[in-house]
N, C-alpha and C positions, 0 to 999 in steps of 0.2 A: 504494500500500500504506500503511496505516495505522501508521506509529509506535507502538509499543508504548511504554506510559510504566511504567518501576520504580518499585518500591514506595518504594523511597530518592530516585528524582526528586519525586516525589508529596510524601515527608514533607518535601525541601526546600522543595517549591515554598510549601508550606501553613505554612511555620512562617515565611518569608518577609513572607508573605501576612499573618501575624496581627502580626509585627513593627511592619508599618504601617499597623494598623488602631487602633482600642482596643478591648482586653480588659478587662472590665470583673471578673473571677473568677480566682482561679489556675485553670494547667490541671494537673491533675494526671493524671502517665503512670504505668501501674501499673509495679514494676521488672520483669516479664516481658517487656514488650511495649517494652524496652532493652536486655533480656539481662544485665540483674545478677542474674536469679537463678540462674545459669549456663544460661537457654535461649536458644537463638537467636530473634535479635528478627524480626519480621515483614521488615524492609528485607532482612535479607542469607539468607532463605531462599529454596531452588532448590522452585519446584515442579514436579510430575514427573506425566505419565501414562505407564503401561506399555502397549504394545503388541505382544500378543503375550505371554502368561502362561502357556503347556508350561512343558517342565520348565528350558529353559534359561533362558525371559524370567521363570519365577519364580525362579529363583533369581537374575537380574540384580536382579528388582526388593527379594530379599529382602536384598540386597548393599546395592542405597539407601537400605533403611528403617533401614538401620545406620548410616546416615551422618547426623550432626546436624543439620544446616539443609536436610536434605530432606524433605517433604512430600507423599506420593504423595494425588491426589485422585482418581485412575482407570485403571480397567484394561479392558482392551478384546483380546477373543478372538470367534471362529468359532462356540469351541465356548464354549458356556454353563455347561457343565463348569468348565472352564478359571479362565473369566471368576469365578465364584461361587465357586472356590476361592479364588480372587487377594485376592478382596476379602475373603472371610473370612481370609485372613493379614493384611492390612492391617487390619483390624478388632482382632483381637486383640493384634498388634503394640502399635496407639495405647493400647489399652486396658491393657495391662500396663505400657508407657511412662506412662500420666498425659495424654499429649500431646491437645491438640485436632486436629481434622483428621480423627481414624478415625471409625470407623461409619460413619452415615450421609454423611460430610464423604467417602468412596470411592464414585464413580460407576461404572456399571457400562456399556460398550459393545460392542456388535456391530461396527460401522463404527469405523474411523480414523480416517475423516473428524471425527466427533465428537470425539475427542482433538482434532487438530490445529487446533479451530478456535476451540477455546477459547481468550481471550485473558490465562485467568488461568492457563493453564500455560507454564511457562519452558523447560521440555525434556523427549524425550521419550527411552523407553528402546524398540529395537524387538527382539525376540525371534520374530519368525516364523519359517515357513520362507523359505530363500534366494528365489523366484523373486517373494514380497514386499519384499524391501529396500529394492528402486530406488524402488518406487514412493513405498513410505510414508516412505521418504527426502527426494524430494524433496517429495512435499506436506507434510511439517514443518518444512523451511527455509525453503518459498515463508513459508508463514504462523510464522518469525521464530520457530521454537525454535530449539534446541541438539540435540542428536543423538546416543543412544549405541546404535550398529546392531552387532548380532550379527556372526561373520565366515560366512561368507566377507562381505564388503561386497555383492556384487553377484551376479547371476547370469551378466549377460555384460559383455563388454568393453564394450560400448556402454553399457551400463548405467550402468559405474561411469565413464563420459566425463561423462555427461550428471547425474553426483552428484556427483561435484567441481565441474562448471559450477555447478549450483545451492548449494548448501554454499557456496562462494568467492561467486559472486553476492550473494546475500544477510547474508555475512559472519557465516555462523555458525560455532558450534563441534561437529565429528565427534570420536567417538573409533569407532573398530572394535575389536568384543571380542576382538581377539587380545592376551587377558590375559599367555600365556604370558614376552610380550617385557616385562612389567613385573617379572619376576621379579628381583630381586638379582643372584642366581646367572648367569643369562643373560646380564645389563648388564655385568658382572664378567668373564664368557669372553668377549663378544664386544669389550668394550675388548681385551680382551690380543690379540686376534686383530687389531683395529683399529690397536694401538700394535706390532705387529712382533715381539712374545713368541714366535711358533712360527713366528717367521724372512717368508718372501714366501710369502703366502695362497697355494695354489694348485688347491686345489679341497672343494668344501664336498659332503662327501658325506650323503644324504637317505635315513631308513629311514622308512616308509611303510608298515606289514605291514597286513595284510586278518586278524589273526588272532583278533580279540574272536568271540564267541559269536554275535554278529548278524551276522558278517562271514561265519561258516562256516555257518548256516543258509540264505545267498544260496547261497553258493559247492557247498554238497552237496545241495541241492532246487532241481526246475523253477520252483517259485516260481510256481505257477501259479490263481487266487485267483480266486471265483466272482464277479460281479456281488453285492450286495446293497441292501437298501433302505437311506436315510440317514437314520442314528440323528433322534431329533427335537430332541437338543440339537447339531445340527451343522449351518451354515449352508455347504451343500457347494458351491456356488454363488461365494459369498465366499469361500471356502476355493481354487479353483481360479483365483480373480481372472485376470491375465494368460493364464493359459495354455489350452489348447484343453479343451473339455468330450469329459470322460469320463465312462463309467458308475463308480459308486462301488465301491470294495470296503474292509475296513478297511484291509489292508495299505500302501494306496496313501498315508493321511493318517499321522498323528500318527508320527514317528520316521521310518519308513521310506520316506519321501519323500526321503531324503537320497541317497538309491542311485535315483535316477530323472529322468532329464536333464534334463525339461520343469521341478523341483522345485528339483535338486541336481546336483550336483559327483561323487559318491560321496566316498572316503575324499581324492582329489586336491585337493576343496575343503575337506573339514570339516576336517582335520586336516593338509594341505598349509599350511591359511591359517596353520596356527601355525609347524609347521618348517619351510616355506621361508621364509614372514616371518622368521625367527631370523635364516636365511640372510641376507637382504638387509639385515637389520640388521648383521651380523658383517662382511660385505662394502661397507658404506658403499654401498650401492646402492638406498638408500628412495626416491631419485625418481627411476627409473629403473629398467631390468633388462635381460634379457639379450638378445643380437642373432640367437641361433641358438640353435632348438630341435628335438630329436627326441626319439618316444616311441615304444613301443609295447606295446600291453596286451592284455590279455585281460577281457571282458566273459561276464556271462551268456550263452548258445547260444540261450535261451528263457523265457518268464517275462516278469512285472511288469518286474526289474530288470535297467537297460542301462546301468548306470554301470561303469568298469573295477573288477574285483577284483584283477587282476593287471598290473606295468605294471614297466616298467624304462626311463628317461629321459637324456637330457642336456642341458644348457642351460649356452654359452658367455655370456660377459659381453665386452663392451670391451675389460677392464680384462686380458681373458685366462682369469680365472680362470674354472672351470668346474665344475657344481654337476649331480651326477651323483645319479642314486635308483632306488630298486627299491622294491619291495614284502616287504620283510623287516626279522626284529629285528634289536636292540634298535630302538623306536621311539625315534628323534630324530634328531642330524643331529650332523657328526662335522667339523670346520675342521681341513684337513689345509696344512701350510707346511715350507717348508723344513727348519725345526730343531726339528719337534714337534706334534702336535697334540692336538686339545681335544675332547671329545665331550659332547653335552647331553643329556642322558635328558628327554623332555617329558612332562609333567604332574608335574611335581614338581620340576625344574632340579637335580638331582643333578648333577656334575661329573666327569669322569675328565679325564688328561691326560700326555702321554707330553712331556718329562719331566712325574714328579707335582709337581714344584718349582713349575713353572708358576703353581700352585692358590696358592702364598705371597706372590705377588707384591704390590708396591703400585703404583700407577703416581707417576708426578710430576707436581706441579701445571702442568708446561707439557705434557702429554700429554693426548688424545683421553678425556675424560671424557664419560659418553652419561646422568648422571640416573640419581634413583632416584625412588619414589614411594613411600606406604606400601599402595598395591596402584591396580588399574588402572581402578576403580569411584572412588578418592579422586583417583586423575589429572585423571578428565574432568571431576569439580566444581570442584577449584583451575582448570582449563581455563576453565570456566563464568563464573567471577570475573575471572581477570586476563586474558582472552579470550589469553593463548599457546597456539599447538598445544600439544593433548597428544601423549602417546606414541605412539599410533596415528593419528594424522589421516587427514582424508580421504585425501589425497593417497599416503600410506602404504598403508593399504587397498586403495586403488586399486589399485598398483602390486602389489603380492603377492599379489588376486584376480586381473589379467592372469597371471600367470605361470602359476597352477593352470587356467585357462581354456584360457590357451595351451595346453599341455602337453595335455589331455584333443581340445583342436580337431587337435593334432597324431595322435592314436590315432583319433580319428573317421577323419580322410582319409586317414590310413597315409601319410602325408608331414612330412619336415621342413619347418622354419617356417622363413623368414628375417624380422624382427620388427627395425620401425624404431622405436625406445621413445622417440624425441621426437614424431615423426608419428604413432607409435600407428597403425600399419598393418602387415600382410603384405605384404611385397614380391614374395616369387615363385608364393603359388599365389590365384588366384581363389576356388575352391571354399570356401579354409581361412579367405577376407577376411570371404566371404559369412557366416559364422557368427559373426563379434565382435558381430555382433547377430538377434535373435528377432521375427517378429513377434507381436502380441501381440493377445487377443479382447475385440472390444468389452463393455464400453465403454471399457477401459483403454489408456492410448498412454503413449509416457513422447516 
């Protein structure tokens, strides 16, 4: 593999270079391209392709272009829709900024491959659907970027084995967008839970409800969707990469692929990845998890979608403690202890707490301090520079996408799971082993 050389190696090398030559002229450097004019000079910018630009990888990428020493040069979707919106944001962006780089300087792709193989980008953001992750994960560490992957991280267990291998391999930097755990508010309850505040943890209880508007569209219609032709700005083909060829319908792509197993997770992945990740954060269990699991749910009877709508779960830890869910409000997750607990409202980290006292607390400086960031898009670039994990690491992701996997493998085979989290295997049922991985349709393999 090819050495990638930074922009700051290069203007060492060359100013080196001129030291012991003769210059016969001053050089003169303009003060932009130093960063006295308050821009960021050419050596310590991140440059960035988007892949994957729906509604959630444009709003990651619109999160970057807010960030100063980023640089977006390309966006790369399926849909040509997508793609020609992306770039038309990053167009206007630069242009209202002053900055070089927009217009034309925004490349436009179909393939990922073309993002990752560019040697003048430094990281990539991906935004697809889930049953893309792995792949275009690891073909952007093989080829020595940085990585900021949507959550869930993976689709299957094997999946996210085989992106931690690669990621660690090649000694990049992940972040997984489980923003939620950058929040203040969150870092703030789950130290207090971490430092003994609400007595001995003894169980993190998980609300998970089915009840948004596209939840009860599944939940009260057959969900039953004709065949149609593929629009001509849709490369349907690439769009179903890994997974088995089906006939098209709309329903099946853009959103609603989350509720459909070959795609997604249902609500256990999209929104599991946030509050049970709280969970294992508030439980000091980021590398690692639980050793016994039971579920059981309720799925569509018929229709498109086969993800559960309905489920009620338990999963023991080690450690004892035991991290209980259903599918009802309030949405978020509740640390219940000895002398009190703490509930997190998710998408917005509001706080309750029995005592309310709790909420006034400070800790002291020889207590379990977990970081703050000024949000989870400015994490993974400090990550990018001092190469420290961020907040969500691979490894992190990992570990919080096994658990939502688990949990949905335990409601497929209507059996508990015994789950050995070093070995990362099923120990007592075959059937439930067989499923930590997929195979997958040529020409794709991970």
């Amino acid at each position: 593999m090819t050495k990638k050389i930074s922009r700051r190696q290069f203007l060492k090398g060359t100013a080196l270079a001129s030291a012991g030559g003769i210059i016969g002229f001053p050089t003169i450097i303009p003060g932009r391209a130093l960063g006295l004019d308050g821009a960021v000079a050419p050596s310590n910018r991140i440059v960035m392709g988007c892949i994957g630009v729906g509604g959630q990888g444009t709003g990651n990428m619109q999160a970057f272009l807010n960030q100063p020493e980023v640089q977006v040069v390309a966006v790369c979707d399926v849909d040509a829709n997508h793609k020609a919106r992306a770039k038309k944001i990053v167009q206007d962006f630069y242009a209202q900024q002053g900055k070089s780089g927009g217009g034309d300087g925004c490349a436009e792709y179909r393939d990922f491959r073309e993002v990752t193989a560019r040697q003048d980008i430094d990281a990539v953001s991906i935004g697809t659907p889930d049953h893309w992750h792995g792949l275009i994960t690891i073909a952007a560490a093989e080829s020595g970027k940085d990585i900021y992957c949507e959550k869930p991280l993976v689709n299957t267990i094997a999946e996210g084995i085989a992106v931690r291998r690669a990621v660690q391999r090649y000694g990049r930097i992940l972040q997984n967008g489980t923003h939620e755990r950058s929040r203040h508010s969150v870092r703030f309850a789950c130290e207090l839970v971490r430092n003994g505040r609400i007595g001995k943890l003894h169980t993190i209880q998980i609300n998970m409800p089915n009840s948004d508007p596209h939840h009860l569209e599944i939940i009260n219609n057959e969900n039953i969707f004709p065949n149609m032709p593929v629009p001509e700005n849709l490369d349907y083909d690439m769009w179903l990469g890994p997974t088995p060829w089906v006939p098209y319908t709309e329903r099946r792509c853009h959103f609603w692929w989350r509720f459909i197993f070959n795609y997604g997770g249902g609500e256990m992945t999209d929104r599991g990845a946030h509050i049970i990740d709280i969970g294992q954060l508030g439980n000091g269990t980021d590398d690692t998890g639980p050793v016994e699991l039971r579920a059981e749910g309720e799925a569509p009877k018929s229709g498109l979608y086969d993800a559960y709508m309905k489920y009620d779960f338990e999963c023991t830890y080690a450690n004892g403690v035991k991290m209980i869910g259903a599918s009802v409000d309030p949405r978020g997750l509740k640390f219940i202890g000895s002398d009190g607990w703490i509930f997190i409202h998710i998408h917005g980290g509001l706080l309750e707490a029995e005592p309310a006292s709790l909420l006034q607390e400070t800790l002291r400086p020889e207590e379990v301090h977990l970081g703050r960031s000024p949000g989870h898009h400015r994490n993974f670039l400090d990550a990018v520079k001092t190469r420290n994990q961020p907040m969500a690491s691979v490894e992190i992701g990992h570990r919080t996408a096994t658990i939502c996997h688990l949990l949905n493998i335990a409601m497929l085979t209507k059996s508990p799971i015994r789950w050995d989290p070093e070995k990362e295997e099923i120990l007592n049922n075959p059937e439930a082993q067989r499923l930590l991985a997929r195979s997958t349709r040529s020409p794709w393999y991970m």
